[in-house]
Legacy VTK file of the C-alpha trace (Angstrom):
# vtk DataFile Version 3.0
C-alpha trace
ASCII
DATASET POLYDATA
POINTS 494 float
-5.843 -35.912 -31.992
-3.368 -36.068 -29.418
-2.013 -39.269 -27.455
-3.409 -37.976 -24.330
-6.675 -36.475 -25.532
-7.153 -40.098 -27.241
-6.859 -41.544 -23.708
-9.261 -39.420 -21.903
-11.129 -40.229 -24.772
-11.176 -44.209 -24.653
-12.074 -43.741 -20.489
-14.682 -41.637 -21.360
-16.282 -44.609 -23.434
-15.431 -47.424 -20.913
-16.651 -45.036 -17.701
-20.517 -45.005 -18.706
-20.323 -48.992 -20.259
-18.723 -50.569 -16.897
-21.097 -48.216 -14.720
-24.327 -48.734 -16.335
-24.794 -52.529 -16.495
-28.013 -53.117 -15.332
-29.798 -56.722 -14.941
-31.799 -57.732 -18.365
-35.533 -57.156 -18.071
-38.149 -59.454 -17.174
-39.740 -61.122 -20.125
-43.016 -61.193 -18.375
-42.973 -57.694 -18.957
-45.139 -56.604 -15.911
-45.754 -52.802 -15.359
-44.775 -53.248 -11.785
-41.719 -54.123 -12.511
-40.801 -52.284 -15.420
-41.362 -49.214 -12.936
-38.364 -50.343 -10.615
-36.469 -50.768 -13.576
-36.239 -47.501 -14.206
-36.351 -46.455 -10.727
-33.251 -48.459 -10.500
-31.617 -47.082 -13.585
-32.366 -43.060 -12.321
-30.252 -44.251 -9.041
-27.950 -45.570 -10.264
-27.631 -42.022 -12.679
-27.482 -40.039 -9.430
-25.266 -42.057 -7.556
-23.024 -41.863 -10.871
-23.425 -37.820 -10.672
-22.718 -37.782 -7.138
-19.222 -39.404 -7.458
-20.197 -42.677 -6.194
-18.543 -45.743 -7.629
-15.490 -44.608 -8.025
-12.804 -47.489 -7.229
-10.713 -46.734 -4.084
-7.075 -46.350 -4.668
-7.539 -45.729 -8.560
-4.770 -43.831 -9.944
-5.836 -43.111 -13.469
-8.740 -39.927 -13.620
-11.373 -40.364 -15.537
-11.709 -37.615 -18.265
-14.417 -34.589 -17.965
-17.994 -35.428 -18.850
-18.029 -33.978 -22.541
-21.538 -33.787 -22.686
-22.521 -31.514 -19.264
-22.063 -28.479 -18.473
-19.710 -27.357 -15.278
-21.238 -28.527 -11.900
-22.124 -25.600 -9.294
-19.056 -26.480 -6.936
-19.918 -24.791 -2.778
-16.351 -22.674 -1.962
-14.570 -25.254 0.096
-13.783 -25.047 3.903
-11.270 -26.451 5.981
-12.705 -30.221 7.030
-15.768 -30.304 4.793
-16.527 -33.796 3.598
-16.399 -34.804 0.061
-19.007 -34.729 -1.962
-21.161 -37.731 -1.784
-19.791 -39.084 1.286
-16.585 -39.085 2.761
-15.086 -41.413 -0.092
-12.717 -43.299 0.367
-8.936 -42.715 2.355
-6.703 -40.629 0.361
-9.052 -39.149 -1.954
-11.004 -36.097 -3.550
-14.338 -36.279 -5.329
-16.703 -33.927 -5.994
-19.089 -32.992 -8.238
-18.543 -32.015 -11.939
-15.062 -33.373 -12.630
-13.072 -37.359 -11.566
-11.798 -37.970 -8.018
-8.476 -36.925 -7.415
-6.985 -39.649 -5.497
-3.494 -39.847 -3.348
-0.890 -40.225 -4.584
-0.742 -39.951 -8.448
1.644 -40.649 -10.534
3.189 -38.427 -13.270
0.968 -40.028 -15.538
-1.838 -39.696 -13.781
-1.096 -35.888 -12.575
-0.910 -35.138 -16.461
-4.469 -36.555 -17.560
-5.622 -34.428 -14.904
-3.813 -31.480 -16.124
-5.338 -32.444 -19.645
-8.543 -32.433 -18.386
-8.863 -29.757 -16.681
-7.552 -27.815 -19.924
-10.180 -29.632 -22.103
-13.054 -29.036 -19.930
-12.600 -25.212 -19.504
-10.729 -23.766 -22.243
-11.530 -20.112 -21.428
-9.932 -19.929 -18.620
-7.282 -23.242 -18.386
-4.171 -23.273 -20.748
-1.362 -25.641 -20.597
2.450 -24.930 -20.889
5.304 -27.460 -21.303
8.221 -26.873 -18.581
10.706 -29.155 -20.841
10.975 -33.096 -20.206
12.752 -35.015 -17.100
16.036 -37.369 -17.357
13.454 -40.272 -18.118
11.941 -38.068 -21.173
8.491 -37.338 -18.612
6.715 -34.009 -20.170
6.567 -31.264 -17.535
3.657 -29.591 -17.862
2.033 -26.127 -16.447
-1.298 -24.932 -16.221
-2.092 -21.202 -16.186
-5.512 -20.447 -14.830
-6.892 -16.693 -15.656
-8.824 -15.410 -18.141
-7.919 -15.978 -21.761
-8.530 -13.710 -24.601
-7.161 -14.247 -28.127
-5.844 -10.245 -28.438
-2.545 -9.809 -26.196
-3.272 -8.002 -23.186
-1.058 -6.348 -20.141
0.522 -8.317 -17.870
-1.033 -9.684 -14.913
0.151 -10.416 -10.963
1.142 -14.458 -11.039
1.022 -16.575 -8.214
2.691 -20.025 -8.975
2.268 -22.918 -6.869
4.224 -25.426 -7.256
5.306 -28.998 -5.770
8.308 -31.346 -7.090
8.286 -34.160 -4.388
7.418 -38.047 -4.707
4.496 -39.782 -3.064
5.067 -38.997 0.929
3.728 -35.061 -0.920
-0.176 -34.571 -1.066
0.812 -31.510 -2.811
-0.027 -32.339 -6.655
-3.288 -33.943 -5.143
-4.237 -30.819 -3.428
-3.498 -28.145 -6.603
-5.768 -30.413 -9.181
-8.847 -30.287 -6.571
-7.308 -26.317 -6.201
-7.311 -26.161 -10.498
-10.566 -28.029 -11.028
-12.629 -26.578 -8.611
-11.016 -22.764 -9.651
-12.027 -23.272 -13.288
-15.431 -24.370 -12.691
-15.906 -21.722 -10.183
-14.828 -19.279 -12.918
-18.047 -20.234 -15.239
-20.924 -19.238 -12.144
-18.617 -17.517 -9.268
-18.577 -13.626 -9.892
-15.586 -13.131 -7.016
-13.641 -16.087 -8.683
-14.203 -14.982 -12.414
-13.115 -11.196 -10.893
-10.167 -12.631 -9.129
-9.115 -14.582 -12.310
-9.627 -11.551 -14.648
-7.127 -9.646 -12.523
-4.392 -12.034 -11.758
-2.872 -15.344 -13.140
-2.826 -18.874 -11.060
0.425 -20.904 -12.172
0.496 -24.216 -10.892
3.202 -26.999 -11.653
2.347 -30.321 -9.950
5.228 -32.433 -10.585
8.017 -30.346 -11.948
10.259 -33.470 -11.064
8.019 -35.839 -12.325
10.450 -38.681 -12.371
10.415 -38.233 -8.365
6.539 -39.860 -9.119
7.121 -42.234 -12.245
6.275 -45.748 -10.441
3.688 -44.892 -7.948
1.289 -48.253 -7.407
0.493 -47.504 -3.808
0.335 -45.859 -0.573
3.750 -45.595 0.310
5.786 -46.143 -2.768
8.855 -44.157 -2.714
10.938 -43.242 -5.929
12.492 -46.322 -6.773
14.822 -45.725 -9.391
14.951 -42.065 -9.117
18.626 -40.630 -9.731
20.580 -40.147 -7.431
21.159 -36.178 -7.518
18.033 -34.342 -6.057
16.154 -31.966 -7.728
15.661 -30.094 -4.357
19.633 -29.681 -4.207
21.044 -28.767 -7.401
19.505 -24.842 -7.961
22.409 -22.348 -8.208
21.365 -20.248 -5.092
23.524 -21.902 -1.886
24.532 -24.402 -3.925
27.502 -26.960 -2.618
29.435 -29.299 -4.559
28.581 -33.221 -4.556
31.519 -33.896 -2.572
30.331 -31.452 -0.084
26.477 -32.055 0.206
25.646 -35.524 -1.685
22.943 -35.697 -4.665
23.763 -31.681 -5.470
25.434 -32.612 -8.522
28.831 -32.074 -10.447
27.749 -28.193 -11.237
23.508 -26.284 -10.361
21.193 -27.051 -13.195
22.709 -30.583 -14.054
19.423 -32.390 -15.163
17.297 -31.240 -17.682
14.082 -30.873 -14.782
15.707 -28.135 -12.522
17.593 -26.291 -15.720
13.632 -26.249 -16.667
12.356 -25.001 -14.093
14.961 -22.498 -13.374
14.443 -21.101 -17.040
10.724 -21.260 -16.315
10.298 -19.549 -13.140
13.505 -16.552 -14.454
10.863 -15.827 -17.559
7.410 -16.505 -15.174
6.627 -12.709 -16.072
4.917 -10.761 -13.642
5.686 -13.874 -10.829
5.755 -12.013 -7.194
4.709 -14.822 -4.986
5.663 -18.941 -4.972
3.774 -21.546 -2.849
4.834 -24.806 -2.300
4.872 -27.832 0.073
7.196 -29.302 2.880
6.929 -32.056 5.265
6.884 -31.056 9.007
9.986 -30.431 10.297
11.353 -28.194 12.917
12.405 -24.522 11.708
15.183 -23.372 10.801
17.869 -20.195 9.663
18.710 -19.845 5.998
21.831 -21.178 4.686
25.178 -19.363 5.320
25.370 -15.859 2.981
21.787 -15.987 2.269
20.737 -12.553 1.918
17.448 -11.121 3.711
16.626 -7.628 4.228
14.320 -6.267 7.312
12.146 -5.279 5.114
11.616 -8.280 2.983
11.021 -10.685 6.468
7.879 -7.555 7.322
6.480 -9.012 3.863
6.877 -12.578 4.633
5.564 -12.010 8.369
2.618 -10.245 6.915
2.045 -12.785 4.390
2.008 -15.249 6.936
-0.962 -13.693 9.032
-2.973 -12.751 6.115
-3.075 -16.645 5.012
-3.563 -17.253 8.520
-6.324 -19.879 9.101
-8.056 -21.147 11.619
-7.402 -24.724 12.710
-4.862 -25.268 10.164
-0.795 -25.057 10.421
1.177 -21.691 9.640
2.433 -21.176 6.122
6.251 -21.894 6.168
8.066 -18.339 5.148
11.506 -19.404 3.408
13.891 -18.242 5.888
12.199 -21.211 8.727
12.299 -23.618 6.267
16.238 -24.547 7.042
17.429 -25.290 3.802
21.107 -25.945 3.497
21.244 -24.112 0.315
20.653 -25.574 -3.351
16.207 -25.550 -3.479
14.066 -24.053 -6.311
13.215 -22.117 -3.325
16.418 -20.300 -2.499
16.693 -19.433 -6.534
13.133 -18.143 -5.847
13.880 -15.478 -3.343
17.934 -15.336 -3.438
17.943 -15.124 -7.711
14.946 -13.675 -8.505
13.432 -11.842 -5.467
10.407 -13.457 -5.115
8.894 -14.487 -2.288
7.909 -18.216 -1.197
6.361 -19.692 1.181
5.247 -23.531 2.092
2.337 -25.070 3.344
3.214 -27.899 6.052
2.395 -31.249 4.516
-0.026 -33.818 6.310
1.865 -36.596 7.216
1.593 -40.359 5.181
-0.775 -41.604 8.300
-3.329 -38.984 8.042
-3.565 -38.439 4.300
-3.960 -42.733 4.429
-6.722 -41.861 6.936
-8.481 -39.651 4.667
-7.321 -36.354 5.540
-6.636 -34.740 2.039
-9.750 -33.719 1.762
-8.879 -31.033 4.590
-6.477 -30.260 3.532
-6.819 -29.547 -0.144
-10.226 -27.715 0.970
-7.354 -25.200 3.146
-5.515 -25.118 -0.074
-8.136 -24.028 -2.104
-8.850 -21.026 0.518
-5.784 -20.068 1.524
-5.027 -19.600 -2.765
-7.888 -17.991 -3.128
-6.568 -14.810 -1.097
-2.901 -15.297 -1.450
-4.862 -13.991 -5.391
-6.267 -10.984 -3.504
-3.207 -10.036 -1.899
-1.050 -9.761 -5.085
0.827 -6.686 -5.802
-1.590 -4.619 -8.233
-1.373 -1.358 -9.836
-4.300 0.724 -10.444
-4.172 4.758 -11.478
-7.225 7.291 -10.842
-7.621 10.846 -12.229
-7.822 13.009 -9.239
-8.140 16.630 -11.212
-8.231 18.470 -13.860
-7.496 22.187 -14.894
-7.077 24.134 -17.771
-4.246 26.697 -17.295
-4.870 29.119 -20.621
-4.595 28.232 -24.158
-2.946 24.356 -25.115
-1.865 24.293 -21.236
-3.435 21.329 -18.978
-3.024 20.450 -15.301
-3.975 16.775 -14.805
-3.581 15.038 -11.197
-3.366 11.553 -10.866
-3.051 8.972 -8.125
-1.199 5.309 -8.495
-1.829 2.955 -5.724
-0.667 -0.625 -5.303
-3.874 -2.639 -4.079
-2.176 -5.364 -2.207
-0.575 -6.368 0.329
2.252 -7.730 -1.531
5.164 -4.551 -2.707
5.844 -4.045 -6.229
8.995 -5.442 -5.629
11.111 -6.757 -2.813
13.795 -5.231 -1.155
16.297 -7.731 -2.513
15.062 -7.286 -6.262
15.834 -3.853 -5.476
19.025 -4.468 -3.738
19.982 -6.504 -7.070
18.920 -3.714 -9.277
16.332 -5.636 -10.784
14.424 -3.844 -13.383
11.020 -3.438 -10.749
9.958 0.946 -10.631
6.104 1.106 -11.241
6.162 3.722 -14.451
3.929 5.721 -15.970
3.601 6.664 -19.999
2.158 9.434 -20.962
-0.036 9.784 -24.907
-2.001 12.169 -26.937
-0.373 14.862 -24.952
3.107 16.929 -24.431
4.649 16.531 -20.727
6.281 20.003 -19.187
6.769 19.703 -16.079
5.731 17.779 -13.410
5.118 18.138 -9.157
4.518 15.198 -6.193
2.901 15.300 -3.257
3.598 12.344 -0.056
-0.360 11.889 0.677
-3.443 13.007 0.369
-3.838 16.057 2.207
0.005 17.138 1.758
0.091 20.421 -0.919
2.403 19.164 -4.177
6.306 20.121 -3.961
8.905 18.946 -5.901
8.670 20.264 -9.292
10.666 19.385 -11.684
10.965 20.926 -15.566
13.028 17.931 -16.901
10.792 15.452 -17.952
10.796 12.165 -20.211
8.765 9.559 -20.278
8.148 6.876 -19.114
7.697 8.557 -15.634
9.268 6.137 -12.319
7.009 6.252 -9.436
9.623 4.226 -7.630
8.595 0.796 -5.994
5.102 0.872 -4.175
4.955 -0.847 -0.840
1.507 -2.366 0.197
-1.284 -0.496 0.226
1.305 2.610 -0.569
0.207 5.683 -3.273
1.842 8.370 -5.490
0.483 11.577 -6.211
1.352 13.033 -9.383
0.649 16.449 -10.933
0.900 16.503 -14.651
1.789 19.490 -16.979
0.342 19.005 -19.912
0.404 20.573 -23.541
-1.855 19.455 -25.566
-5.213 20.974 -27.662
-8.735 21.035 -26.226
-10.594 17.934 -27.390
-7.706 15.582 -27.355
-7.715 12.778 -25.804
-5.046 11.838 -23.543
-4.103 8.369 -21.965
-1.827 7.904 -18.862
-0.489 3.684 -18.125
1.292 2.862 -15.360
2.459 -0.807 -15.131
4.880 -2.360 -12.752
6.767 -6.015 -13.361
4.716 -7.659 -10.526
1.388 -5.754 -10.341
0.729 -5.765 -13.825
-0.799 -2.257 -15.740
-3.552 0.344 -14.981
-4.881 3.102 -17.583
-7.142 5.951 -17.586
-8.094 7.966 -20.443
-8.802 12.226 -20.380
-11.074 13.601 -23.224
-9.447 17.611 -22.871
-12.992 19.968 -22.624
LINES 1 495
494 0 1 2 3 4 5 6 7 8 9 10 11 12 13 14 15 16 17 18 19 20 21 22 23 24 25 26 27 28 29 30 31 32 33 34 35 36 37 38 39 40 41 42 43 44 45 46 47 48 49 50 51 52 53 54 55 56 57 58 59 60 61 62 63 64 65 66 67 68 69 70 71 72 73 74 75 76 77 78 79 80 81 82 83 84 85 86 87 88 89 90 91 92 93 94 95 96 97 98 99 100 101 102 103 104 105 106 107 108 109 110 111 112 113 114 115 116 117 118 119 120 121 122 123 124 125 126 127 128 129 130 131 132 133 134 135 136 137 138 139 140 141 142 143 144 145 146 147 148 149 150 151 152 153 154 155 156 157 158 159 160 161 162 163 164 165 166 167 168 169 170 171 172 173 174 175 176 177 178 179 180 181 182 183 184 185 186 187 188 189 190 191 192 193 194 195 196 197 198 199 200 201 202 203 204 205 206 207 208 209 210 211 212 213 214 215 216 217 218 219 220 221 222 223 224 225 226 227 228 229 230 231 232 233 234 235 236 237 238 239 240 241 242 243 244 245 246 247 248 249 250 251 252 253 254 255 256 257 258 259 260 261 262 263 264 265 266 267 268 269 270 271 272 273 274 275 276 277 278 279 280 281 282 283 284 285 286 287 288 289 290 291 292 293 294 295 296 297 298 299 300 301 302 303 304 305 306 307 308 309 310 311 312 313 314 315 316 317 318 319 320 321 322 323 324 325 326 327 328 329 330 331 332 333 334 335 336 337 338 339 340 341 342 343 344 345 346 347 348 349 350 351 352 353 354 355 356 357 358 359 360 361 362 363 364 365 366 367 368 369 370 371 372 373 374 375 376 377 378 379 380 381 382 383 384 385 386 387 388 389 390 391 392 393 394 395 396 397 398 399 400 401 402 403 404 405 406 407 408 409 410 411 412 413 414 415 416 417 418 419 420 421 422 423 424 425 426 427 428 429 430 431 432 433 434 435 436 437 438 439 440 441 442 443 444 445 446 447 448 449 450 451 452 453 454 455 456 457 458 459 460 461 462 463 464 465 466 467 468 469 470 471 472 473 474 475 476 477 478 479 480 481 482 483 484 485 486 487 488 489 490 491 492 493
């Protein structure tokens, strides 16, 4: 057994044994009060259910309950109480898994991350990052459903935080990451949602930033000097130039990690994150940002759009002087992030993280929805004489989100949606713009895989297939794209 799962472990035995004392019985043994004895003891089980007890300011989670199965959690809304009461300042707790309390520490953020993985294994995995300058484990945790036989690729959304105590981010994705995966076990929509696309989150990717939190207010004492939001290639500036940056990008071990990470993060289209409040600004000088790519972020931003909270941060207001995981993000790797505005150290203190992880959890929720996603539909079929076929298809990308971004593009990143043809011969092939538009542009040279070129939201190709193949065969047409995962339909020829 592992050091960690032996931990959760040992609080699961002290939880019930410093919760359940109860005063020894009367030796009179009188039926009376034998009767509140127990009435006492079933109290004391609900309050225990309801998340009462809990000590305020704790920053160790208690594990899972091993023995019950997943709590019916209510979809969260911006400013609902906690569950059981308001709780105390600072922290999360709700039914069916331990408070989450601000602010963590690493260690703390990892038993959680445990946990959650423990608790729901058919839907929570856990990835290792690599290890910080002080040897910390940085650890992952995909949320979507798992299956033992390798399947397609699937639209990821990866949230992610890297900041020290003053951040309620890490707070907010474990309520996001518990509540998700024991949604997944009674929630059709969220078990649909998680069946289609993958939820990434990364809590402390600096978790040195969060070693030696005691208390409200803690900062990083000890932290090295260079910061892990300054020393990513993208804008980068010397140490002499911009201090903590770094003799070269990538000089600890935590952002060469999460570089490498987020460059192999397959399928990766959209990154969330966290920043304090701050005025806007205009991207460092030379950053790069295509029209078309700021009509994405803008329409990001008013999808996620919710009432009574603050606007989601696109990258080019946050002002960064060049050097952030976030500039690699969109600069490197074309994908697109955006931040939600932090509450500040006075209101999470007041008890206002339980707002606004409840936004988080919402806002997540249909940033999912509004991945890029591929799907393909048989439209028509004709047979032309003998072993000849005429199959129409359509490809549409379901979101809101393109298949790629104009900067991917403008890199020549690897990102046309393509189509593969089996069981059958391609001869020729003919595209129409929409709908009700007659097909045009044939074309006799044909190999496969097929490019359908990069899909923009909501956008659709029409394809007319020439096809030799015999009568009964069976013939199977995949598109897949690098951010909106695969589609397939299958043709049994009459």
């Amino acid at each position: 057994m592992s050091q960690a799962g032996l931990a959760l472990l040992v609080l699961a035995a002290l939880a019930p044994a410093r919760s359940s004392q109860e005063p020894p019985a009367n030796e009179g043994g009188q039926e009376e009060k034998q009767e509140q004895q127990e009435e006492k003891k079933e109290e004391k089980k609900e309050e225990k259910k309801a998340g009462e007890g809990q000590e305020a300011g704790h920053d160790d989670p208690a594990p899972a309950p091993a023995d019950e199965g997943p709590t019916v959690v209510p979809e969260a809304t911006p400013g609902a109480e906690t569950a059981g009461g308001a709780g105390a300042p600072g922290e999360l707790a709700r039914p069916g898994h331990p408070a989450v309390v601000w602010p963590l520490s690493s260690d703390a953020i990892t038993l959680h991350l445990r946990g959650i993985a423990e608790a729901h294994p058919a839907v929570a995995a856990l990835e290792s990052v690599g290890r910080s300058t002080k040897g910390l484990e940085i650890l992952a945790l995909r949320l979507g459903l798992r299956s033992e036989a390798p399947g397609p690729e699937k639209p990821v959304l990866f949230l992610v935080d890297f900041q020290g105590p003053a951040s309620a981010g890490p707070e907010a994705m474990l309520e996001l990451a518990w509540q998700l995966a024991a949604e997944f076990e009674h929630d059709e929509r969220v078990r649909a949602l998680l069946e289609r696309t993958t939820l990434v989150i990364a809590p402390a990717l600096d978790p040195d930033a969060r070693a030696d939190v005691t208390s409200v207010g803690v900062s990083d004492a000890g932290h090295s000097a260079l910061r892990f939001e300054r020393n990513f290639p993208s804008g980068w500036q010397p140490d002499s130039v911009r201090p903590g940056s770094g003799r070269v990008p990538l000089t600890e071990p935590q952002t060469l990690s999460a570089a490498r990470y987020l460059a192999n993060l397959k399928g990766c289209a959209v990154v969330l994150g966290f920043t304090a409040p701050a005025p806007r600004g205009e991207p460092y000088p030379g950053a790069e940002l295509p029209a078309a790519d700021r009509e994405v972020f803008a329409k990001l931003g008013a999808a996620l759009d919710l009432e009574g909270a603050s606007a989601l941060v696109p990258w080019f207001e946050l002002g960064s002087p060049g050097g952030s995981l976030f500039d690699f993000a969109y600069q490197a790797r074309g994908i697109y992030p955006l931040c939600f505005p932090l509450p500040t150290e006075e209101e999470l203190a007041a008890g206002g993280l339980s707002s606004f992880g409840a936004q988080v959890v919402t806002r997540v929720k249909r940033c999912l929805a509004l991945l890029p996603r591929v799907e393909i539909a048989q439209e028509g079929l004709e047979r032309l004489g003998g072993d000849n076929w005429q199959l129409d298809v359509r490809i549409q990308n379901v979101g809101i989100v393109p298949t790629s971004s104009a900067l991917a593009r403008h890199n020549a990143s690897l990102s046309d949606v393509s189509l593969r043809l089996e069981g059958a011969k391609l001869m020729a092939t003919a595209r129409k713009p929409n709908a009700g538009a007659p097909y045009t542009d044939a074309s006799f040279q044909v190999r496969t895989p097929l490019s359908a070129g990069t899909l923009a939201g909501g956008e659709g190709r029409w394809l007319r297939l020439f096809l030799e193949a015999a009568p009964s065969s069976s013939v199977r047409l995949t598109t897949s794209s690098p951010w909106a995962g695969s589609s397939a339909v299958e043709v049994t020829l009459p």
